[in-house]
Structures are given as C-alpha cells and as structure tokens.
LOVEX-228135 format. One record per residue: residue number from 1; residue in three letters; x, y, z of N, C-alpha, C in turn. Coordinates in pm, whole numbers, plus 32768, in hexadecimal, padded with zeros to 4 digits. Atoms other than C-alpha are relative to their C-alpha. Layout:
BEGIN
 pos code  n_u  n_v  n_w ca_u ca_v ca_w  c_u  c_v  c_w
 NUM  ala    X    Y    Z    X    Y    Z    X    Y    Z
...
This chain:
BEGIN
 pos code  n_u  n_v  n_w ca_u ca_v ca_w  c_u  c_v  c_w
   1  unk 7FC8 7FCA 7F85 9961 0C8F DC82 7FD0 7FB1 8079
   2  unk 8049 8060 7FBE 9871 0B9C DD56 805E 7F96 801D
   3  unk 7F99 806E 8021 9965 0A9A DCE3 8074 8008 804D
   4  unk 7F67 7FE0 7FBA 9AAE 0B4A DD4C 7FAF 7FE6 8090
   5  unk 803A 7FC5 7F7F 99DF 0BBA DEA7 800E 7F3E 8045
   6  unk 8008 8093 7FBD 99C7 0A1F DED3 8076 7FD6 802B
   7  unk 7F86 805B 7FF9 9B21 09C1 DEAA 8024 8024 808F
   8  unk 7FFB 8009 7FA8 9B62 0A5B DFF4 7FC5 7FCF 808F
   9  unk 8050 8050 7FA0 9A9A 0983 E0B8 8029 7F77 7FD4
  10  unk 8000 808A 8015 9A8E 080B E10B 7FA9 7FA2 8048
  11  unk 8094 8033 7FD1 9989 0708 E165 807A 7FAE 8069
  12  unk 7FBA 805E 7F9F 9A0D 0657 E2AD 7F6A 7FD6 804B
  13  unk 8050 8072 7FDA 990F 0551 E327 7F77 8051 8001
  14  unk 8061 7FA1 8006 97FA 05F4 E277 7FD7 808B 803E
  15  unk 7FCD 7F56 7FDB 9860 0746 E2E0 801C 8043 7F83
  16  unk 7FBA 7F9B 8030 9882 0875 E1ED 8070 8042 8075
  17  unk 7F9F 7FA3 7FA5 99D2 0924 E2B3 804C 801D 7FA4
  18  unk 7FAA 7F99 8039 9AC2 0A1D E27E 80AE 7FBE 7FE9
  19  unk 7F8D 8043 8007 9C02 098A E1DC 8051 7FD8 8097
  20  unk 7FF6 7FE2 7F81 9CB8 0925 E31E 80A8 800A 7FDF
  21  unk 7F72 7FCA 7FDF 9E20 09A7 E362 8003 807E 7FA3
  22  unk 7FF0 7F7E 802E 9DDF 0AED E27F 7FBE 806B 802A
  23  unk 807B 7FA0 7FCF 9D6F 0C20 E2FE 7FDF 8050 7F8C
  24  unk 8044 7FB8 803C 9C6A 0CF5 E296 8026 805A 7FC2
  25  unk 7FAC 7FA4 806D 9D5C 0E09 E26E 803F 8000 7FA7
  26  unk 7FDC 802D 8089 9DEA 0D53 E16F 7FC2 7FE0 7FAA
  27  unk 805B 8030 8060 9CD4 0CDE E0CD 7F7E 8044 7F9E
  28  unk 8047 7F74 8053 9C0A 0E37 E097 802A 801C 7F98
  29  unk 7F9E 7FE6 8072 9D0D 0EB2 DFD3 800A 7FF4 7FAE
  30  unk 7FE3 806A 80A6 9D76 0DAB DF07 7F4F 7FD7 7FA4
  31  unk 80A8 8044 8035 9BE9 0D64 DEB7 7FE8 8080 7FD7
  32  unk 8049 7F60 804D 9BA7 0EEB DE69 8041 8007 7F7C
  33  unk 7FA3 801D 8099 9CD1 0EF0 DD72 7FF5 7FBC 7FC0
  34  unk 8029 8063 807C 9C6A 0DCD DCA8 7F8D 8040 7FDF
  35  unk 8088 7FE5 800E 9AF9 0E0F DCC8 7FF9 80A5 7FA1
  36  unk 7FC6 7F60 8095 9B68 0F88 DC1F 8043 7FE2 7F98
  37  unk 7FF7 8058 8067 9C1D 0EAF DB1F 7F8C 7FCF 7FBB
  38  unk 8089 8035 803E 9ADE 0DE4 DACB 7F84 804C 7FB9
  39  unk 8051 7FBC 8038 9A10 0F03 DAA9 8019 8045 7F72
  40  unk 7FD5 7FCD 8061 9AF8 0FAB D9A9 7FD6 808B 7FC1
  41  unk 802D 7F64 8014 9A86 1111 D9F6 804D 8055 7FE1
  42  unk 7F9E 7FC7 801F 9B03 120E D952 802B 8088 8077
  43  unk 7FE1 7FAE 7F7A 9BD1 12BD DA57 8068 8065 7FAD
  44  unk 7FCB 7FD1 8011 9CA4 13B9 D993 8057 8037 8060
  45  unk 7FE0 7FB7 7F97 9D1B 148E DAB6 8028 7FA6 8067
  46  unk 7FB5 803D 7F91 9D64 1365 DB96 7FAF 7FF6 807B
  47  unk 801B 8008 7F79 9C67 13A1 DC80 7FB0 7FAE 8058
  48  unk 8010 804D 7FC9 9C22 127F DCD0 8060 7F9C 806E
  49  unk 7F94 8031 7FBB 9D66 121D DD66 7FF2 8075 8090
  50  unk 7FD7 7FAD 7F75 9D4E 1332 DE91 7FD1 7F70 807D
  51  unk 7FF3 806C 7F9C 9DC2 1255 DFD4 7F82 7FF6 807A
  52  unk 8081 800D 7FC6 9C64 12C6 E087 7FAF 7FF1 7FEF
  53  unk 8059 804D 8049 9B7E 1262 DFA4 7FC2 7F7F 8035
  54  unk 8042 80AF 7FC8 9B50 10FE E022 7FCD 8023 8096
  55  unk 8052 7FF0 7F86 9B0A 1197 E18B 7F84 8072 7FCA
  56  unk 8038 7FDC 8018 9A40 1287 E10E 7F5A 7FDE 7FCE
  57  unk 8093 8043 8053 9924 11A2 E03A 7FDD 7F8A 8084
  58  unk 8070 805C 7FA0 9904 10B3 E174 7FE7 804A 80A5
  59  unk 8064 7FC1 7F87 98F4 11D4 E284 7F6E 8041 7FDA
  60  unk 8067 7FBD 8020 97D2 126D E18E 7F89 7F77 8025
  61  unk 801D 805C 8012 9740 110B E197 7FB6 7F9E 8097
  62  unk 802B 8036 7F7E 9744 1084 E2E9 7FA6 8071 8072
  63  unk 8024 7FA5 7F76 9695 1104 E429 8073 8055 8059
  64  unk 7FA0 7FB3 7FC9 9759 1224 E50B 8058 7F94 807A
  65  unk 7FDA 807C 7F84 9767 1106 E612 806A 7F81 7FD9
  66  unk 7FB1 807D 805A 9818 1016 E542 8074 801F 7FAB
  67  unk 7FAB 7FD5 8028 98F6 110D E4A6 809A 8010 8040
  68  unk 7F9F 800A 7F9E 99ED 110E E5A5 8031 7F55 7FD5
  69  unk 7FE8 8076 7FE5 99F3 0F69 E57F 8047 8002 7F82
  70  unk 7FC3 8001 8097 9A28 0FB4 E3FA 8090 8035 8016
  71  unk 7F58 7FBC 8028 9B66 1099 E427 8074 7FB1 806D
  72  unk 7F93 805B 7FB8 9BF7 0FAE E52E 7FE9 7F9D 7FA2
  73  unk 7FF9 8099 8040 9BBC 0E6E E454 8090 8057 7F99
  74  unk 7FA9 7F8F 8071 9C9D 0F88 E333 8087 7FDB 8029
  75  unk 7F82 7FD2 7FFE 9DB7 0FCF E3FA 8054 7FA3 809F
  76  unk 7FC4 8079 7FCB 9DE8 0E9D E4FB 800E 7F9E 7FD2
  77  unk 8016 8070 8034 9E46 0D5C E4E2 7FB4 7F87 804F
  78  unk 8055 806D 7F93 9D9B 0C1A E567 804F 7FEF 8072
  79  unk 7FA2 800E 7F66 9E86 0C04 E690 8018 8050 8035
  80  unk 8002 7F9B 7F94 9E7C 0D69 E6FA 7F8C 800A 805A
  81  unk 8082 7FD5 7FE5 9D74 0DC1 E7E7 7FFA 806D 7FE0
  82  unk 8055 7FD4 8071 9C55 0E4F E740 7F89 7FC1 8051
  83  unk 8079 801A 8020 9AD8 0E33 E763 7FFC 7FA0 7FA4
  84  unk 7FDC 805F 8043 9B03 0D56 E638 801C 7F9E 8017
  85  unk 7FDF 8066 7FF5 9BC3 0C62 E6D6 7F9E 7FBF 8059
  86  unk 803F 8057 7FB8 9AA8 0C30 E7B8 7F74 7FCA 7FC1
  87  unk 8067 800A 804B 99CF 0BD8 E6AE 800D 7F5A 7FDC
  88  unk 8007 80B4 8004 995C 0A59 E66B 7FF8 8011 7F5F
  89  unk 8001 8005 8095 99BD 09CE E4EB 7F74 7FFA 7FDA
  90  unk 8074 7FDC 8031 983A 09EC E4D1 800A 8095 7FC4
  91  unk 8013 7F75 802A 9842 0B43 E4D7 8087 804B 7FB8
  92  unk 7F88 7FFA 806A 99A5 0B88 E435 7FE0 7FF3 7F3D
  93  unk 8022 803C 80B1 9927 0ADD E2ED 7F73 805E 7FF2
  94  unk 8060 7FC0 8029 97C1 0B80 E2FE 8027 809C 7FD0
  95  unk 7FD0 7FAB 7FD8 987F 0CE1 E346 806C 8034 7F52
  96  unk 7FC1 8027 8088 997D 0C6C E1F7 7FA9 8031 7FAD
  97  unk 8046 7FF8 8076 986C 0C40 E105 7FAF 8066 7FF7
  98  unk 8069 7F9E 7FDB 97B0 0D7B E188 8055 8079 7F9D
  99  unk 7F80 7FCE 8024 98FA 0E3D E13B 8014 7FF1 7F5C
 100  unk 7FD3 7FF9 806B 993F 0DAA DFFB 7F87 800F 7F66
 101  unk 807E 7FBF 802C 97C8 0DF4 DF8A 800A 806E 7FEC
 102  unk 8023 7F4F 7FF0 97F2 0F45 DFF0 8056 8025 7F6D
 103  unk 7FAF 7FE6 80A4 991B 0F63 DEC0 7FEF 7FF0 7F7F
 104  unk 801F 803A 808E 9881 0EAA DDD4 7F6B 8068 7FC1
 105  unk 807F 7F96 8024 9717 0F9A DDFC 8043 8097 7FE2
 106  unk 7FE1 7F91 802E 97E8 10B8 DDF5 805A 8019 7F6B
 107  unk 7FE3 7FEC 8086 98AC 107C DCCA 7FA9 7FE4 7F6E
 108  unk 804E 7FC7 8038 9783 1007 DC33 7FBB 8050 7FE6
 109  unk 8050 7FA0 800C 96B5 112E DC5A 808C 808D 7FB8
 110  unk 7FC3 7FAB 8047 97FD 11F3 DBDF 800A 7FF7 7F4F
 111  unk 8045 800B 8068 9806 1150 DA9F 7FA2 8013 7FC4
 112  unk 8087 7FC9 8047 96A1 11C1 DA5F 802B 807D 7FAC
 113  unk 7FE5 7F97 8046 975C 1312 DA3C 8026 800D 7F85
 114  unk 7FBB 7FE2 8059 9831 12C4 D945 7FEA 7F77 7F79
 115  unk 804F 804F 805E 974F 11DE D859 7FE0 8060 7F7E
 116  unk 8018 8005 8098 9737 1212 D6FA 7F74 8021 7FFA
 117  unk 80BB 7FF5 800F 95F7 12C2 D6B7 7FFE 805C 7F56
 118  unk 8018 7FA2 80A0 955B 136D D556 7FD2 805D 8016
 119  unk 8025 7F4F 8001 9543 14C6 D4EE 7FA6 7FF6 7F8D
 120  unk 8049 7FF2 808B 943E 151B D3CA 8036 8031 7F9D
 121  unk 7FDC 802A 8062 9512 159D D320 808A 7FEB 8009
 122  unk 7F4B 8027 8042 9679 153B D335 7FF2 7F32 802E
 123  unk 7FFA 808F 7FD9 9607 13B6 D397 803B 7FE0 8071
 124  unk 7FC7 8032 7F6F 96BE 12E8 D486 8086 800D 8027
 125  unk 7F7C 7FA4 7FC0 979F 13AE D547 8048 7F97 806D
 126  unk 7F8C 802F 7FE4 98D7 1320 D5EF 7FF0 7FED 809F
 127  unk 8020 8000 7F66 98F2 12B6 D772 802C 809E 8027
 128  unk 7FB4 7F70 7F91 992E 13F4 D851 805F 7FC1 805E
 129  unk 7FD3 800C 7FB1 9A4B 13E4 D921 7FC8 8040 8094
 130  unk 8045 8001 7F64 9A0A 13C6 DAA2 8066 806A 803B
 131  unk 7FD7 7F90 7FBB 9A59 1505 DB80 8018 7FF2 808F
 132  unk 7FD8 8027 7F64 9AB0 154A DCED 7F52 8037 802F
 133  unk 8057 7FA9 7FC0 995E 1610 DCEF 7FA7 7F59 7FCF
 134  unk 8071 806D 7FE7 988D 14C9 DC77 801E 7F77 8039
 135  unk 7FE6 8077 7FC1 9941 13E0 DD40 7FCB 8030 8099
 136  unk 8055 7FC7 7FA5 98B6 14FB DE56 7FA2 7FCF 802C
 137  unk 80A5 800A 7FFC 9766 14D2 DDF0 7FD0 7F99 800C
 138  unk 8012 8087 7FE5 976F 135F DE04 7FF5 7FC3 8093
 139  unk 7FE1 8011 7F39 97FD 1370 DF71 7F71 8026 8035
 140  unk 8083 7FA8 7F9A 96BB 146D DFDC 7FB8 7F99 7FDF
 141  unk 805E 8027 8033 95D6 1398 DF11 7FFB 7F7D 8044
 142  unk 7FE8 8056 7F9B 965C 1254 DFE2 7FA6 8027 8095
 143  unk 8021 7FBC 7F6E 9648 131C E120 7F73 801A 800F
 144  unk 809A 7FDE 7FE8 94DE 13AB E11E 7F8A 7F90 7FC4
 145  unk 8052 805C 802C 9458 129A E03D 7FAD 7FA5 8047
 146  unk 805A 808F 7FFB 9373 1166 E04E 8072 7F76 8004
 147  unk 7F7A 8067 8041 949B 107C DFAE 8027 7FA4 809B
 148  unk 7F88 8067 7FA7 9561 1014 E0FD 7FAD 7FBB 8039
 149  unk 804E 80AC 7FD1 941C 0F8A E1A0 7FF9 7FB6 7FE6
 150  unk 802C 8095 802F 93CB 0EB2 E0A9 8097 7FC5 800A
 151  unk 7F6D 8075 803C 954C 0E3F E077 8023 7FC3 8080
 152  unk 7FE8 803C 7F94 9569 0E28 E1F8 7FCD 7F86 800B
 153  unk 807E 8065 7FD5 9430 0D63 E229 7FF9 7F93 7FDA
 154  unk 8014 809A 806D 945B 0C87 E10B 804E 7F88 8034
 155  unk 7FA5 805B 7FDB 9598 0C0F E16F 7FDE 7FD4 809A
 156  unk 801F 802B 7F63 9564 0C0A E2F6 7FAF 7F66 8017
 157  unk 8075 8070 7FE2 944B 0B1F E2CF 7FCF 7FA7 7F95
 158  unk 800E 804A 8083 94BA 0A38 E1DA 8041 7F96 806B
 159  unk 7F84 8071 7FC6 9528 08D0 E23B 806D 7FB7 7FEF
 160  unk 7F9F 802F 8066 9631 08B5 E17D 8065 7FE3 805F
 161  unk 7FA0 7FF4 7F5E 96F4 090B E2E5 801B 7F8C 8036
 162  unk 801C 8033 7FB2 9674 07E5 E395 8011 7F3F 7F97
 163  unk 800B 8075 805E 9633 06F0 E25A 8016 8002 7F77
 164  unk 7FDF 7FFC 806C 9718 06D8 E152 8063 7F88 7FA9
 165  unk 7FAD 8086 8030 979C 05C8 E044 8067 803A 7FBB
 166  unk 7FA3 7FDB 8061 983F 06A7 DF4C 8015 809F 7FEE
 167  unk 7FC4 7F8A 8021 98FB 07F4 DF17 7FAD 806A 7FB0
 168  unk 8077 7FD3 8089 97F8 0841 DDD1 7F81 802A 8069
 169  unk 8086 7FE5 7FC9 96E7 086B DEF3 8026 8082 804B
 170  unk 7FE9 7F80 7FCC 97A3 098C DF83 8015 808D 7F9D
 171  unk 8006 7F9A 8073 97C7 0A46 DE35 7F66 802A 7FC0
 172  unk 80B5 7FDD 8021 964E 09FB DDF8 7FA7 8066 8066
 173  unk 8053 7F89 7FCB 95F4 0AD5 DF2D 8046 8071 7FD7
 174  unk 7FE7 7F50 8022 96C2 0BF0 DEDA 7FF7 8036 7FA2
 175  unk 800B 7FBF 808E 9672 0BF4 DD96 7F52 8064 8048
 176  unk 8059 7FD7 7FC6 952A 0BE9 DE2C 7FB9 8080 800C
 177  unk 8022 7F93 7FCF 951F 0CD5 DF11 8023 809E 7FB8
 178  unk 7FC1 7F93 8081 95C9 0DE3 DDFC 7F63 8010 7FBE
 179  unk 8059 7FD0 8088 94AA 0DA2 DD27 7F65 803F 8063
 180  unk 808B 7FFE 7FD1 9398 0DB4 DE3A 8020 80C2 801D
 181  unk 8009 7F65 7FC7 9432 0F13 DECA 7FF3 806B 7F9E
 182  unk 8006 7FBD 80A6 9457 0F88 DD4B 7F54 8036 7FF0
 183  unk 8077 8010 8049 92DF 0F4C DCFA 7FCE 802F 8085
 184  unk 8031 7FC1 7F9E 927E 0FB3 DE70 800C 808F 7FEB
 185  unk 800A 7F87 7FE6 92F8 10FD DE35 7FD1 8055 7F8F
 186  unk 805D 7FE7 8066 9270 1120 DCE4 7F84 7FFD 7FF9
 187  unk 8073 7FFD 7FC5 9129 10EB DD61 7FCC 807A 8075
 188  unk 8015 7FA7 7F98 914D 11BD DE9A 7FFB 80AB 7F8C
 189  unk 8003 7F6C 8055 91B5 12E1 DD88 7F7A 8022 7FC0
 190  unk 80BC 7FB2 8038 9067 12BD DCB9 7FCD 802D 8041
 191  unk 8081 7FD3 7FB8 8F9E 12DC DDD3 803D 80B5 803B
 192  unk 7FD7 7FAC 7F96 906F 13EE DE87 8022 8081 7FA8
 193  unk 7FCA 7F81 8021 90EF 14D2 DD69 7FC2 807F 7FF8
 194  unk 8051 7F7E 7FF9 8FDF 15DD DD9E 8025 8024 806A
 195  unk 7FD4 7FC3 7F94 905C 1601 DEF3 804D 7FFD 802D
 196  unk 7F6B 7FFE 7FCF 91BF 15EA DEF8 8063 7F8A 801D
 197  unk 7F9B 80A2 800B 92CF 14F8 DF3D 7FA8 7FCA 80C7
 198  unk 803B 804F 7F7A 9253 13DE E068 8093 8007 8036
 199  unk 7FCD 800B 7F9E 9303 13F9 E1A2 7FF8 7FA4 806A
 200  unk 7FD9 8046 7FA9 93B0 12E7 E276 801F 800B 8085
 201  unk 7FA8 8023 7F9E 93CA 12D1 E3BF 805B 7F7F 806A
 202  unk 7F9E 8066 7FE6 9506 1235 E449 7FEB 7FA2 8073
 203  unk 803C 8067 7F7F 946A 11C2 E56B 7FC9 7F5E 7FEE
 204  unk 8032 806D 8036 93AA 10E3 E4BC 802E 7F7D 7FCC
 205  unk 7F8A 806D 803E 94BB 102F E43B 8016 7FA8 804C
 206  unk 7FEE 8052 7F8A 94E2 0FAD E598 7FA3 7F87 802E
 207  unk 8082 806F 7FE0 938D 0EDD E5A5 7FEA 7F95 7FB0
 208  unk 7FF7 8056 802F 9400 0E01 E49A 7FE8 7F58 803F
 209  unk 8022 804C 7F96 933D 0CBB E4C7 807D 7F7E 7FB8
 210  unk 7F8B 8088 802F 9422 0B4B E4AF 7F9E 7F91 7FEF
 211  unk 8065 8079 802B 92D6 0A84 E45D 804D 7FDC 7F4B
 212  unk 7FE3 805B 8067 9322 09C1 E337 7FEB 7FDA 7F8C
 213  unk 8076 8062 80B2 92AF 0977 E1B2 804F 7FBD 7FAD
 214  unk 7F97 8091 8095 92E7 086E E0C7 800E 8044 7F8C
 215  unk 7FA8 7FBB 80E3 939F 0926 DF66 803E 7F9C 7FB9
 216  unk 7FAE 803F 806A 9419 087B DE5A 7FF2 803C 7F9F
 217  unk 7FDE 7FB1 808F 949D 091B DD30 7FE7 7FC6 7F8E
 218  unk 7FCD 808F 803E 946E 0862 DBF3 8054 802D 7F92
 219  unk 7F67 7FF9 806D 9574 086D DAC7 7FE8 808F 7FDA
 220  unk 7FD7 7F86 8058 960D 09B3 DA55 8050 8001 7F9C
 221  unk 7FDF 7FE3 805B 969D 0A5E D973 8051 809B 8008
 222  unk 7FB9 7F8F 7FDA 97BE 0B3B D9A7 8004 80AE 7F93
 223  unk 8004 7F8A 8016 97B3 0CD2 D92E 808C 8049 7FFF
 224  unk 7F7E 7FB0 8002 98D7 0DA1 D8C3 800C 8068 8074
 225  unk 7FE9 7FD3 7F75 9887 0E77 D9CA 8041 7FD7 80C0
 226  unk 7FE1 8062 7FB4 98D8 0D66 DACA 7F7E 7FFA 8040
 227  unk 8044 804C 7FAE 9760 0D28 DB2F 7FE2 7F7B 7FBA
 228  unk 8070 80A0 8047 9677 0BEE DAB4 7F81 8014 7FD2
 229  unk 808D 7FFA 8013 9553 0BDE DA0C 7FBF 7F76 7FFD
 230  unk 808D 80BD 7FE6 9433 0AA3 DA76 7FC7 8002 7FB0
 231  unk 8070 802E 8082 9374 0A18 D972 7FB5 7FE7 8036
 232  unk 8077 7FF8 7F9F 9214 0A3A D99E 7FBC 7F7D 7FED
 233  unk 801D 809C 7FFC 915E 0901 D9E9 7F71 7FF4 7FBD
C-alpha cells in the first residue's frame, strides 16, 4: 500500500511533490479504493464502501485546526479558492503522504480484527468479517490515540520533501511511519492498560516540529495485508 501511496507523487528537481495537474480530491479516493483492494478485508456487508469513510479516518487523524484544510483539499479543486490553494508544493506533498498514512494505519489496525486466530478447541478459525461497529472503534481509537503523532511527526520531519532521487523513498517513509505509529501505540498500551485508553490532545497536533532526519528504508518484503516486513540486520 506504501507502494500504491508513491505512485501518486513525483520527484521534480529533487523534490518529493504531489502529482501535478491532479487534485487531491481525486486522488484520496482513488488511493482509498485500491488501498481497500490490497488489503483484501473481508467486508461482507459492504461497509467499507460508505462515501464518508475516507473523511472520516483523516478528520479522526489530523488536528481540529487542520481539519477544515483536509475537507477543503476533499471537495475543491486546485483552481478554486481554498486554504489549500494557498499552500506551497512543500506542504501539499507533506499534507498527501500524511493523508495517505492515515488510510493505510487505519486499515491496518482493522485487519488486526479480522485475522485468523486459534481456538483450543476447534483450531484455526476463519477471518471475521469487518462491521460498521469495528470500523467505529478504529475511528475512536485513531482519534484519542498515540498513532497520529507518531504518523504526523514522522512524516513532517522527514527529508524526503526537500531531498529526493526516487519515488521508492516516499513509500519507505510511509511505510515507515505506519510501522513506527503501529509499535508506538503498542507500547503506549502496555504501559497504559491499567489506566485506560491514552488521551490526545488536538492541540498538540499543531506544534509539529519541521526539523529534519535522515531515514532510509532498506529492502522489503511485501504482506498480503498490503504492509512490509524489514529484515532484521
């Protein structure tokens, strides 16, 4: 899904940017609907197709302040005015891959639901189909979580923005940042589950810093689920 999440981008004079002549509102979309392809969840009921869904997992995701920028990027285009349009292809492309993080952590963490697990005694029981109530619980679990800092942060203050040769370096942060907010919030849970779920505030979201680190991914190995798994070194 890292992979797909790339194709919509392009390196222009060592620039990661946001395809140029397509808008965003076209490009959510079409990137959620594959990326729900890739995963190959079992959706019996369909409910993964409801048309608010895709606003839904990146207003749980982003800051309240930034939510407004998200549902205009949705439902304008690059030539209407918009907040958006007054945004520099720095921040367009950072804004992209933040976005298409947010889809890829939430459908991974849905698939957890509906993983193949063993019973003692009837063995290994069958995926569960995915519900409207645990596609819910995914949204809250976004919303109040740990998850969007790290996925913000990761990406924000990566230089992939500023200094980039190849397409593969923009799939390596979002794989990235997927795996860091994954294992961030699996961590935050050990420590926290005696005292309840950890609480975000949205404010915070706003103090995101744009300092800088060197990432490099090294070879994967793609997952039926649509993440990657790194071989350990």
């Amino acid at each position: 899904a890292a992979e797909l999440a790339s194709t919509y981008f392009a390196v222009d004079t060592g620039h990661a940017r946001k395809l140029h002549g397509v808008d965003v509102r076209d490009i959510m979309p079409n990137f959620y609907a594959k990326a729900v392809q890739l995963f190959n969840l079992r959706d019996v009921s369909s409910v993964l197709d409801d048309p608010t869904l895709l606003i839904r997992i990146l207003e749980a995701t982003f800051g309240r302040h930034q939510r407004v920028l998200v549902d205009e990027s949705l439902s304008h285009s690059s030539t209407e005015p918009s907040i958006f349009l007054g945004l520099s292809p720095h921040e367009r492309a950072v804004m992209l891959a933040q976005a298409m993080a947010a889809v890829i952590l939430f459908l991974h963490k849905l698939a957890d639901v509906q993983w193949p697990h063993r019973d003692n005694l009837r063995g290994i029981l069958p995926p569960a189909t995915i519900t409207a109530r645990d596609v819910q619980r995914v949204i809250h679990e976004l919303e109040v979580g740990t998850e969007k800092r790290e996925l913000l942060e990761e990406i924000e203050s990566s230089p992939v923005f500023t200094s980039c040769r190849m397409r593969k370096e923009v799939a390596d942060l979002i794989y990235t940042a997927v795996e860091k907010a994954d294992k961030g919030a699996a961590s935050h849970f050990t420590q926290e589950n005696k005292r309840g779920v950890v609480m975000v505030d949205d404010s915070d979201l706003q103090e995101i810093s744009l300092a800088f680190v060197n990432d490099k991914g090294p070879d994967d190995m793609m997952l039926p689920n649509g993440l990657r798994i790194l071989p350990l070194n």
